[in-house]
KEGU-589599 format. One record per residue (C-alpha): residue in three letters; x, y, z. Coordinates in steps of 0.001 Angstrom, whole numbers, padded with zeros to 6 digits, always signed. Example, Ala and Ser with C-alpha at 12.3 -4.5 7.8 and 13.67 -1.06 7.14 Angstrom:
BEGIN
ALA+012300-004500+007800;SER+013670-001060+007140;
END
This chain:
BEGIN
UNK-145955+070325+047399;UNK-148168+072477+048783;UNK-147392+071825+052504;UNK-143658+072741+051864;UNK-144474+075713+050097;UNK-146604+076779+053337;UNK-143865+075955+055697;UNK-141415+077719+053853;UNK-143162+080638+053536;UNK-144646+080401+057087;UNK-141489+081564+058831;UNK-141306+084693+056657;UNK-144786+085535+056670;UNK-143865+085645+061160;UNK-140559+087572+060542;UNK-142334+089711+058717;UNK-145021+090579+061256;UNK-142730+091456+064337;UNK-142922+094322+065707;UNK-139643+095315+066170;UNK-136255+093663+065217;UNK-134207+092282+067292;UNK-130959+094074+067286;UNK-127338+091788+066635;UNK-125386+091241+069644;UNK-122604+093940+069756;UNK-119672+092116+068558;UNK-116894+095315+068373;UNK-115511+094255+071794;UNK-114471+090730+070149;UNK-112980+092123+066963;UNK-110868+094364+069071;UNK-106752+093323+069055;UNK-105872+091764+072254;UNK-104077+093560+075022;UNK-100769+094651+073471;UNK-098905+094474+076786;UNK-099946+091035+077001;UNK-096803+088188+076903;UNK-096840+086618+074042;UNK-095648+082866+075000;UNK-093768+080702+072377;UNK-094877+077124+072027;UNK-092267+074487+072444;UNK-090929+072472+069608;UNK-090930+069070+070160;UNK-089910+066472+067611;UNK-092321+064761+065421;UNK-090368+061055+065907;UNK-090169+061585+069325;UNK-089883+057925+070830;UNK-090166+056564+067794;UNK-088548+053125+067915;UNK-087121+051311+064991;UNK-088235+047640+064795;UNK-087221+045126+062619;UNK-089675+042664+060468;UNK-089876+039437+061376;UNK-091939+036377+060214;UNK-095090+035216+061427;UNK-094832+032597+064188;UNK-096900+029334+063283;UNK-100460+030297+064795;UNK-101178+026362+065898;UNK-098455+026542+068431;UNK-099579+030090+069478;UNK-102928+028633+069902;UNK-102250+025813+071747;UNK-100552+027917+074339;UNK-103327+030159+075148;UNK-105917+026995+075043;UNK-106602+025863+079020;UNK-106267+022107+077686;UNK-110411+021500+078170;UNK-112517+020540+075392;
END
């Protein structure tokens, strides 16, 4: 209990101690609004079925048979 209370006070303690701050990275170039005279370029719409192809259900083939086909014939 101890030990944690040390190591999460140790990091504050340090912060605390500096000599001067480190200042935040200036960040008002990225909140800026984009180029206005820039092209604004429209995605394309594309169908969400696209390719989709309808199959029917059909039963299960008896696996034996399938089985026996893919065996070599040894064993």
């Amino acid at each position: 209990m101890k030990i944690s209370l040390f190591a999460g006070c140790f990091p504050v303690v340090l912060g605390a101690c500096a000599a001067t701050p480190t200042p935040l990275a200036d960040v008002a170039a990225l909140q800026a609004a984009a180029s206005s005279n820039a092209p604004i370029v429209q995605p394309n719409q594309q169908s969400v079925v696209q390719g989709y192809e309808h199959r029917s259900v059909t039963d299960p083939k008896p696996w034996r048979e399938l089985n026996d086909q893919q065996t070599s014939g040894e064993g």
